[in-house]
N, C-alpha and C positions, 0 to 999 in steps of 0.2 A: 703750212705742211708739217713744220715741226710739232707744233700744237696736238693737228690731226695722230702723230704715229705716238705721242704721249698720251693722246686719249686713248691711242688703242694697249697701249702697253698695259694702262693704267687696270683695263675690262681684262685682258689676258691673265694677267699675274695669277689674282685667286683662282681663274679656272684649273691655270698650269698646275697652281699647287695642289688644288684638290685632284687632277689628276694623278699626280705624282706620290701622294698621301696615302699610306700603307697602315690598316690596322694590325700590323704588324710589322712596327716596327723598331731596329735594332735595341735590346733592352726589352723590351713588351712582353706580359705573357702570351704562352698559346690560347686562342680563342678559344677553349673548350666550355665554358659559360656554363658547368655545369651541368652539362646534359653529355659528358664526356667525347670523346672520339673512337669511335665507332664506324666501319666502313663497311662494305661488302667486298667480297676478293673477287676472282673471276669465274671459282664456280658458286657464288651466286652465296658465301657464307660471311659470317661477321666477322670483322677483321679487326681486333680492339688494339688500337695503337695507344690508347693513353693507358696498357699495360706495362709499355716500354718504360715509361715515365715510371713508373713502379716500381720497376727492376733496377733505378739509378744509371740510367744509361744516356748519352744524347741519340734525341730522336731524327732522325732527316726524311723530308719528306719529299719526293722531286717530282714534280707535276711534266710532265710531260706527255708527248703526244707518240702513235707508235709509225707517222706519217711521215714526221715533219727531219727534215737533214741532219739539224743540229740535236736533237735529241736523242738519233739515231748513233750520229758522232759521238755522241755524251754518255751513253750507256754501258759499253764496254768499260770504261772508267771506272762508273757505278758502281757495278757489278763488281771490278775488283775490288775500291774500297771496302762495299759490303761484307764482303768475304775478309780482306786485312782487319777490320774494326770488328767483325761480330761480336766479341765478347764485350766491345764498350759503347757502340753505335745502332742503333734499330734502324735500317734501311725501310723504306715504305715507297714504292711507286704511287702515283695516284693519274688517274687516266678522266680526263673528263671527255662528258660528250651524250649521247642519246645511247637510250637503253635497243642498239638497233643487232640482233640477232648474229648478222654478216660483219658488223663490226666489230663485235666483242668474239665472233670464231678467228678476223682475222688475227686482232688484239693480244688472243692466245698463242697465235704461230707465232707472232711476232717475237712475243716474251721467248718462246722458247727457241726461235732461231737466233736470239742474241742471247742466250743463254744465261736468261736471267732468275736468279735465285731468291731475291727479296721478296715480300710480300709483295703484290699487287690491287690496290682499292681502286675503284670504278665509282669515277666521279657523275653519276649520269644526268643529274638535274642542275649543274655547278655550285651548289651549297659548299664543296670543301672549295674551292675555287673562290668564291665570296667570302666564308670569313675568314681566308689568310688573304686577300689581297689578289688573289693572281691573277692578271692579264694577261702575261703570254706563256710561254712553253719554250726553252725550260725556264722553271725556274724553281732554285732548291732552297728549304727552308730547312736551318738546323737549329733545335731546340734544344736544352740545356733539359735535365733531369728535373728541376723544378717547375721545366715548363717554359722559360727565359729564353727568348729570341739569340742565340749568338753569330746566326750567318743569316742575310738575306742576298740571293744573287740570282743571278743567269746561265751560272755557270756553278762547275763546284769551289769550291774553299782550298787556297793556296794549299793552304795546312790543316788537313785533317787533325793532326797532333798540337800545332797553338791551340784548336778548340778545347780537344782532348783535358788540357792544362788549365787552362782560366775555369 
């Protein structure tokens, strides 16, 4: 039997890890591959975040959903960080999901019943969602002006200001 739960560990390991395996991660650049980042907002225009990066700013990006509790929970937070860091953090929503008509009117109330001020990109095919890594919601990614991974999580960052500093 021992044998058995050691052969299974042994088949588990690699999958764990590839599961667990973030092309982005801590350190890493942003996957922008040269074809920059580019998004679409919510009425339907271009949203150029790797402008941010230009501007010598850290960029955050926080994928969430405008459904799900914890994101719901998580937003008002957001929202003030955004507003405290404007002049040194570039805030970005990014929403995935189907480009579905009823979902993107409710999407809009939503933004604006939590009263949200940052940009919003519409993730509708999961392309931003694949090259940073993301399976669930939330989860915020804060990039370094060069591009440089400095927060991966589920949550936001203790300290906005340790970033700020490194």
């Amino acid at each position: 039997m021992a044998s058995f739960r050691f052969a299974l560990l042994c088949l588990a390991l690699p999958l764990l890890a590839a599961c667990s395996a973030s092309p982005t991660g801590p350190g890493t650049r942003a996957p922008v591959d040269g074809h920059g980042l580019v998004g679409v907002d919510l009425q339907g225009g271009a949203q150029r975040v790797d402008d941010s990066f230009a501007q010598n700013k850290l960029v955050t990006l926080v994928f969430w959903q405008d459904w799900w509790g914890s994101c719901l929970e998580e937003a008002p937070h957001v929202q003030a960080a955004s507003q405290s860091y404007a002049d040194r953090i570039a805030f970005y929503g990014v929403v995935s999901g189907p480009d579905l008509t009823e979902q993107d009117f409710g999407l809009k109330n939503k933004v604006r019943e939590l009263g949200l001020t940052y940009p919003q990109v519409r993730d509708r095919d999961g392309s931003w969602s694949t090259r940073f890594g993301v399976t669930s919601t939330p989860t915020v990614l804060v990039f370094s002006a060069n591009g440089t991974l400095r927060f991966r999580g589920n949550h936001l960052p203790a300290s906005w200001n340790d970033l700020l500093a490194n």
